[in-house]
DRENMARVEX-169075 format. One record per residue (C-alpha): y, x, z negated; residue in three letters. Coordinates in steps of 0.05 Angstrom, whole numbers, plus 5000, padded with zeros to 4 digits. Each point is the difference from the previous one (the first is absolute). Layout:
! residues N
YXZALA...
! end
This chain:
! residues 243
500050005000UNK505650465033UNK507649954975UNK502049655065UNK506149594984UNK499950074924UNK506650084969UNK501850664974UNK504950274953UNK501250665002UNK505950374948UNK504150665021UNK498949675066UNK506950365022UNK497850685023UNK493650524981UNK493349814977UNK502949234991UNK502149935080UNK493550385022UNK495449474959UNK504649375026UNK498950255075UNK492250194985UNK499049204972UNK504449775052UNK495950355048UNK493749694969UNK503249345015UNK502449864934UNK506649664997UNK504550484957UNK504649834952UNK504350634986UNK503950144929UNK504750434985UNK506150164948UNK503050225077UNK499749385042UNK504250335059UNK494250455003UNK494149544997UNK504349495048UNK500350595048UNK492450185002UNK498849254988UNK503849945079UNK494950525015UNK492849574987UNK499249275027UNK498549524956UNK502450404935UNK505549754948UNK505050384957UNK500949864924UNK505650304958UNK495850244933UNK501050344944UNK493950084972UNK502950114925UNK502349344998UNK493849504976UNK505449365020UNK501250275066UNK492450195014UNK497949424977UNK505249575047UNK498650395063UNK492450064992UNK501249134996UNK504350015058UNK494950445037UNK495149454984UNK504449405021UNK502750235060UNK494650575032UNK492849884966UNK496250054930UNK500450734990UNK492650345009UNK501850695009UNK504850464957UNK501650715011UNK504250244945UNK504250595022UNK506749994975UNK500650624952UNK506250554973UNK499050684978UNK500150174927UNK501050894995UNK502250174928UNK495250304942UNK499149584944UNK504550474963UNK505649875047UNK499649335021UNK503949404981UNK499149324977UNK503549745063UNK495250385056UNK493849834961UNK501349274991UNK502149925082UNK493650435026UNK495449544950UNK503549355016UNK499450195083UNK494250325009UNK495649664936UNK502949294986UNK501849945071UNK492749955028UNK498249624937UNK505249425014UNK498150025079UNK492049964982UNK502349374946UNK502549655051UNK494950215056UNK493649834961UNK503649244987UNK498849875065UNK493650415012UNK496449754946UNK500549255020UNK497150215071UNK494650434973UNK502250575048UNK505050685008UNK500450675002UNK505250424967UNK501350765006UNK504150274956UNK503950725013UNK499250564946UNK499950704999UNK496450634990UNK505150084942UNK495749404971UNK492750335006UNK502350714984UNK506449994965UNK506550405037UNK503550414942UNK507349875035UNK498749314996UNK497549694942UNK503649384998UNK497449885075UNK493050194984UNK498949524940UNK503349445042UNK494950205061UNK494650014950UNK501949284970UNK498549835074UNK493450265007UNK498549654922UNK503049305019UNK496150045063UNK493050134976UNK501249494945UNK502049455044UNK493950235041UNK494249954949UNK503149254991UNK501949735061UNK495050335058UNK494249354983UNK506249565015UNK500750345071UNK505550454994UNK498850755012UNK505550404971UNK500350735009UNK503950644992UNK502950535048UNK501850604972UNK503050495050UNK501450714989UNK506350375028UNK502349545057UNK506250095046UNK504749384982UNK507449884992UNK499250064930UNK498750735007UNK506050105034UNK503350304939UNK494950544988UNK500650105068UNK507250214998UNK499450494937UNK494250345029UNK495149704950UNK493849825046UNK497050755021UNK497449974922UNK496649345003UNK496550175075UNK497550664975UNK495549654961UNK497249515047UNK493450275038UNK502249695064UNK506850304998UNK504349425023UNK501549364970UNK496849355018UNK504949565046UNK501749274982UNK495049775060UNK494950324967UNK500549574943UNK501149435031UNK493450065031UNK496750044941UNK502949314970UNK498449655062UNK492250255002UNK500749694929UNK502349355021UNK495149935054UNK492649734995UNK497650665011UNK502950274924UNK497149314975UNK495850394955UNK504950374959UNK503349764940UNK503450414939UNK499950565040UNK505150524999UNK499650325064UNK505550605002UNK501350435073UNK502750634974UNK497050505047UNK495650274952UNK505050214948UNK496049674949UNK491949865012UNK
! end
C-alpha cells in the first residue's frame, strides 16, 4: 500500500534536508504540504512541485501547530505522513551557555517535533495508518562536545520516537528516526565562513559530507512499502564516522 496521494507534512520544508524530503514524497506522488518559520522560501520551492502547499509554521508554537496541522486536514487531507525537519543549531559548552540558547534549541528542535507528532497521530490514529520520520542527529547517538544543548535535544528525538513507537506501531503507524552525520545544509553556512568544517570532515571515513538529497532518499525509502518493516529504528548516514 504505496504513499500515492497521501498527504504529507513535512517541517524545515524551506531549504536542505526539509526541501530534499518534500520533492522525494512529492515525487512518490504524495501531495506535500510544506512548513516553514520562512514561508517566502517554502512558497518558492512550493511553485517548484505540482500539487504541493505552503504553510507558515513555527514549530515552537503548540497553538500554531496545532491550527495549521487542522487547517492541513480541512482544506488538503487527514495528514498520514510527517517528516519533521525544522531544526537550529545549539554550539556553546555547558559551562558557557545560557538560559536563553538552551531553552530555544529545546523548544525547536525537542518540543517542536513533539507538538507536530500530537497533532499528527490525532488524525493517524483514527485511520489506523501513518508514517512519521523524524530528523535527528549524530549529535544524538554519539554526543558532539561543541554542542551539548543540540545533542540532548537530538537525543530527546531519538527517545520520543522509540517511545511513541513501542505504543503506536500495532495501531498502524510506523515512526522512525534519521540520524544523519555531517551534512552540507544552510545551516552550516556559518561554520562554513569561519573555516570550522576541515575539523569535522577529517573525521568522517568518506571524506565529504552527505548532501541534503542523500537524506532525503533515505526518508522516502522509509515512507514507502518497501521500508514497511522498520519501526523504532534509528537509521543514521554518517559515512562511517560512527559504526
Amino acid at each position: 500500500m504505496g504513499i500515492e496521494d497521501m498527504v504529507a507534512v513535512v517541517t524545515g520544508a524551506g531549504s536542505g534536508i526539509g526541501a530534499a524530503c518534500a520533492k522525494v514524497l512529492a515525487d512518490q506522488g504524495s501531495r506535500v504540504c510544506l512548513c516553514d518559520l520562512n514561508i517566502e522560501a517554502a512558497r518558492a520551492l512550493s511553485a517548484t512541485i505540482d500539487g504541493s502547499s505552503a504553510w507558515e509554521l513555527n514549530v515552537a508554537d503548540s497553538s500554531r501547530a496545532e491550527e495549521v496541522f487542522e487547517r492541513i486536514s480541512q482544506e488538503v487531507g487527514p495528514i498520514g505522513i510527517l517528516v519533521t525537519s525544522a531544526g537550529v543549531p545549539g554550539h556553546g559548552l555547558v559551562s558557557e551557555i545560557d538560559d536563553e540558547t538552551w531553552h530555544r534549541v529545546m523548544r525547536v528542535n525537542l518540543d517542536g517535533v513533539f507538538y507536530c507528532m500530537r497533532e499528527a497521530l490525532k488524525q493517524m490514529l483514527p485511520a489506523k495508518r501513518g508514517i512519521v520520520v523524524n530528523i535527528s542527529s549524530i549529535c544524538g547517538i554519539a554526543g558532539c562536545a561543541s554542542s551539548p544543548a543540540y545533542s540532548a535535544s537530538k537525543a530527546g528525538v531519538i527517545g520520543l520516537s522509540k517511545a511513541c513507537a513501542r505504543r503506536h506501531t500495532e495501531d498502524g503507524i510506523r515512526i522512525n528516526v534519521v540520524a544523519p552525520g555531517l551534512v552540507d545544509t544552510p545551516l552550516l553556512e556559518p561554520d562554513k565562513k569561519m573555516g570550522k568544517l576541515e575539523k569535522g570532515i577529517a573525521k568522517i571515513p568518506m571524506g565529504r559530507m552527505g548532501t541534503p538529497e542523500e537524506i532525503g532518499q533515505l526518508v522516502g525509502f522509509l515512507c514507502s512499502d518497501a521500508g514497511a518493516f522498520f519501526a523504532g529504528q534509528v537509521l543514521s548516514p554518517n559515512g562511517g564516522q560512527i559504526i
